[in-house]
C-alpha positions in Angstrom: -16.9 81.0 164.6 -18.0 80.1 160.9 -19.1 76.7 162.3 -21.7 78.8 164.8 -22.6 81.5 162.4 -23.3 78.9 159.7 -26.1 76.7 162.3 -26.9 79.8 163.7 -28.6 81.0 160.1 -29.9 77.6 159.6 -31.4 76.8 162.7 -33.0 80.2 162.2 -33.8 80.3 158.8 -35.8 76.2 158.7 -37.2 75.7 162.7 -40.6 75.1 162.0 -42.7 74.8 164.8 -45.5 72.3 165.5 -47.6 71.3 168.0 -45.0 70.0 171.0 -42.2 69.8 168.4 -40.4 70.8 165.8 -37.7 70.3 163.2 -35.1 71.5 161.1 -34.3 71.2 157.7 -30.8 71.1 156.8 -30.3 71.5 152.7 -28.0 69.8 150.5 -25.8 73.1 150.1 -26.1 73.8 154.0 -24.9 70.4 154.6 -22.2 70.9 152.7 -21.4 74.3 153.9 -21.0 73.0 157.5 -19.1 70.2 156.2 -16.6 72.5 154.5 -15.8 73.8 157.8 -13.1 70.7 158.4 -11.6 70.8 154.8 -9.5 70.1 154.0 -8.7 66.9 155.4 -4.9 66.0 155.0 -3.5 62.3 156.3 -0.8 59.9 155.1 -1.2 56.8 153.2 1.3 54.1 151.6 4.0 57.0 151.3 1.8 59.8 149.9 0.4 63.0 151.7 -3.1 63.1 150.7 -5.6 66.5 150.9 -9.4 65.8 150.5 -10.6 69.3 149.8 -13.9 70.9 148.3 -17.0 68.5 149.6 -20.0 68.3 148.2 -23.0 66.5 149.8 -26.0 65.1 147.6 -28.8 63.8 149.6 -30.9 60.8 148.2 -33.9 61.2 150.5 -35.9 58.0 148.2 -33.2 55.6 148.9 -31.6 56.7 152.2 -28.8 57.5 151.0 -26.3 60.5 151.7 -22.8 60.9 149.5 -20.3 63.2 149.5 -17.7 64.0 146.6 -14.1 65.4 147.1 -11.0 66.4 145.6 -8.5 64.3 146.1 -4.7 65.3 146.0 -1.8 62.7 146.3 2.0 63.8 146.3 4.9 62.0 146.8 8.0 63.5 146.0 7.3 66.9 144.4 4.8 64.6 141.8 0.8 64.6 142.0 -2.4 62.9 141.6 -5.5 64.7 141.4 -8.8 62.9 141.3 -12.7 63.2 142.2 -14.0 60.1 144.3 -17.5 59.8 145.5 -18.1 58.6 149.1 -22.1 57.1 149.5 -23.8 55.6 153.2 -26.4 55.9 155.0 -27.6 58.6 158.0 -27.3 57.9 161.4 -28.0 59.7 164.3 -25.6 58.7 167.2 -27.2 59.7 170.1 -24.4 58.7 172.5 -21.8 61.4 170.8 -24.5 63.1 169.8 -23.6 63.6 166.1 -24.9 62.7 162.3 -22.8 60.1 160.7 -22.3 58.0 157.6 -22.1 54.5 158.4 -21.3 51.7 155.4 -20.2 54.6 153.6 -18.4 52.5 150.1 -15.8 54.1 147.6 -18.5 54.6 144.6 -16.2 56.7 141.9 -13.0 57.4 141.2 -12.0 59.8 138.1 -8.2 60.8 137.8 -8.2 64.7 136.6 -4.3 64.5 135.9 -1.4 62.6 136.9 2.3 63.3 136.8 3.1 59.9 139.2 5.9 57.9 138.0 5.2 53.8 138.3 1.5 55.2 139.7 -0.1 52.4 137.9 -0.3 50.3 140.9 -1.9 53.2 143.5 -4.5 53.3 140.8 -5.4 49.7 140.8 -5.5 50.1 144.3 -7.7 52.6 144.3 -10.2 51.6 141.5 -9.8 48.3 143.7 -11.6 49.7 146.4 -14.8 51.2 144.8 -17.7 49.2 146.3 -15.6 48.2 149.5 -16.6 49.6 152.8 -14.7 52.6 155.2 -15.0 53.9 158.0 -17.2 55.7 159.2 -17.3 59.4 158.0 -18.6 62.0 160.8 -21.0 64.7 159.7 -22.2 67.0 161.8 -22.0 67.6 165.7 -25.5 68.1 166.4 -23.9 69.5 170.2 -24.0 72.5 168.1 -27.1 73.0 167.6 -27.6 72.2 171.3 -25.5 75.6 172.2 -28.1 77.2 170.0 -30.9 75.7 171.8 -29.6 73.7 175.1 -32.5 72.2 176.5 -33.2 70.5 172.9 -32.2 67.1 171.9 -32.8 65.3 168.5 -35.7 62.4 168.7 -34.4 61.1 165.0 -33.0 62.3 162.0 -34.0 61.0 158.5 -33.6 62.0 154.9 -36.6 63.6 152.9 -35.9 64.4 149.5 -33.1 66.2 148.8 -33.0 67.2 152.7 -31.3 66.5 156.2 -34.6 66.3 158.7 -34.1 66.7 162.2 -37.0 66.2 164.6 -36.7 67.7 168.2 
């Protein structure tokens, strides 16, 4: 229901029209808000229970670029690792699912806040290890939607201006 409400305001609040089409302008901060919707994230990895929690998306419009920073929590045994990391790709529109994704998004910061890991030396190389390799793909936003919103409408392309998530209809 939050999911709806929250593209229900911005659909409303940034459809300009024009002459047979128009677009909508997502911002930074509602971008992140519909992001926020699926945090946290929790999965496994080597042994540790890891929540990503607390997104924020900053748009790069000059360079195509989109990241996305997170909290990080590991635990393993009652201990924990806390850390900021920085996610950063580029916008696509997959028109086949019908959602906005990063693709090439790379690892671009790591910061550890606080640490009470025994022997954690080695999960942090590993982690500082992957800064500049590639992921996976990270899935942004279900542009399906927006199609609730406004069926008979399907994206023509998406691209970043400024500090902004521009889609064209």
């Amino acid at each position: 229901m939050k999911t709806f409400l929250v593209l229900l305001m911005c659909v409303l609040s940034v459809v300009v029209p024009k002459a047979s089409a128009f677009e909508v302008t997502l911002s930074e901060q509602q971008a992140t808000d519909m992001l926020q919707v699926r945090f946290p994230v929790r999965q496994s990895y080597q042994g540790f229970d890891i929540t990503f929690s607390d997104p924020k998306v900053t748009i790069e419009g000059a360079i195509n670029s989109i990241k996305i920073k997170s909290i990080i929590l590991a635990q393993q045994n009652g201990q924990k690792l806390r850390a900021i990391a920085s996610v950063q790709g580029q916008i696509n529109y997959n028109q086949k699912e019908q959602v906005i994704e990063i693709i090439k998004p790379s690892l671009v910061e790591f910061t550890i806040l606080d640490n009470s890991i025994n022997q954690s030396e080695q999960v942090i190389t590993s982690l500082k290890q992957a800064i500049g390799q590639q992921l996976p793909m990270i899935f942004l936003l279900d542009v399906k939607q927006i199609g609730q919103l406004l069926p008979s409408l399907q994206p023509k392309n998406i691209v970043l201006r400024g500090s902004n998530i521009v889609i064209n209809f």
